[in-house]
N, C-alpha and C positions, 0 to 999 in steps of 0.2 A: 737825256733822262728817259727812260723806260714810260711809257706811258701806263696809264692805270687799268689797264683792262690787261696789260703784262703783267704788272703786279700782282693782282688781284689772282690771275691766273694760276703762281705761284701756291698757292694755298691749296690743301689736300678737301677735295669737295663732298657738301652733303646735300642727299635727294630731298627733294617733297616729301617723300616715303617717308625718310630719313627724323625732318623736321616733324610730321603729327606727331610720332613720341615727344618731341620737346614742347611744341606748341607755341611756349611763350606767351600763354597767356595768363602768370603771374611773375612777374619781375620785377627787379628794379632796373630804372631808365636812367641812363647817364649820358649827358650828352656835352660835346666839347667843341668849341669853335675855334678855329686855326688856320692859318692860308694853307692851301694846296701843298706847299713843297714840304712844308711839315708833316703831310701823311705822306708824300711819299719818302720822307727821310724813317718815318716810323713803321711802315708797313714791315721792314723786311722780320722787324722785333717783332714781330705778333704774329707770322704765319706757322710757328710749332705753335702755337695757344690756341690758335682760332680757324675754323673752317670756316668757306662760303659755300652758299645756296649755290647749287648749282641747276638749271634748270633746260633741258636740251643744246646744252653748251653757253649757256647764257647766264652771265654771274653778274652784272649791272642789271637790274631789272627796272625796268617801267611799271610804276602806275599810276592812277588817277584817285584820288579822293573830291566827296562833297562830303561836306562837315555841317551841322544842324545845330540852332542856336535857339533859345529864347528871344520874343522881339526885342528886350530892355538888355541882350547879349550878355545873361547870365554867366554860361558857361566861360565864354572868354575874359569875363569883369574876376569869375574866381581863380581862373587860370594867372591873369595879369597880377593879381592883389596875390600870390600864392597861397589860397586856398586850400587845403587837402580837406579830402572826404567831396572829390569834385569830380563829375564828370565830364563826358564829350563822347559827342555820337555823330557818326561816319558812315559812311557806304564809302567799299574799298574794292578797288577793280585794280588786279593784277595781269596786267598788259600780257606778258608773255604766256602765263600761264594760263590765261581765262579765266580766271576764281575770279569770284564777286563776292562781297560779304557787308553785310549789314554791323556793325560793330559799335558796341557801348563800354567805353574804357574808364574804369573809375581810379584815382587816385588815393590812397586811404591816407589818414596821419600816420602810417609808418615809413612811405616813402615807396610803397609798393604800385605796382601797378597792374591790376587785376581787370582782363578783356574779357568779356563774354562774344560769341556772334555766332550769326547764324549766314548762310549759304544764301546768296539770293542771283537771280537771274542775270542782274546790271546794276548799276547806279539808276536810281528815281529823282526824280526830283520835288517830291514829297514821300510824307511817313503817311501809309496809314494802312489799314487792313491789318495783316498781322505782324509787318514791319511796325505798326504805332505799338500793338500789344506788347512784341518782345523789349521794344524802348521802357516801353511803361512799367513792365514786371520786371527786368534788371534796373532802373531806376526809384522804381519804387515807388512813383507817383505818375501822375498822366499831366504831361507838358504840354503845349503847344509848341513846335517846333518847326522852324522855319528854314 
């Protein structure tokens, strides 16, 4: 069996460039759970539909997230209970690429998923100065956030 970085390779590539047109930061998220041999039975059917990030030869990408909660774990109690009109707030460090981003993802009752974020230096391990602001103004109130 072809490993997945064969596979993957397969696919006609799109830049960083490529992606700020698209952005993706309104969509809807769909997401499916399957053993392994099933994407790679499936893969070969989606490479005319679907391009990969391609980024200095590197299409498996690394990163790191911290995720930020209320103390009583608001965020994850309305995630769990499937709440919409809910959010979750991120710092997101992309390994290969070195972008950092501070990120506030809200979920609406239509099934959308609408990212706002801003550029930031690294991951922190608190919010505050104008990382607490831009929380506050895309959520719309001032949390404490843990």
């Amino acid at each position: 069996m072809d490993s997945l970085d064969q596979k993957i390779s397969s696919f006609d590539p799109i830049s960083l460039s490529e992606m700020d047109e698209v952005k993706l930061m309104k969509r809807t998220d769909t997401k499916f759970v399957f053993p392994l041999s099933t994407l790679h039975k499936i893969i070969p059917k989606l490479i005319k539909h679907y391009r990969v990030l391609d980024i200095n030869g590197v299409r498996l990408t690394a990163y790191r997230s911290l995720y930020f909660d209320t103390e009583d774990f608001q965020f994850y109690h309305q995630h769990h209970n499937g709440k919409t009109n809910r959010n979750k707030v991120r710092f997101r460090e992309y390994i290969d690429s070195g972008l950092s981003f501070l990120e506030v993802k809200r979920k609406n009752n239509k099934g959308k998923t609408v990212k706002k974020r801003i550029k930031v230096n690294g991951i922190s391990e608190t919010l505050d100065g104008s990382n607490k602001d831009f929380v506050s103004k895309v959520v719309g109130s001032e949390l404490t956030l843990k």
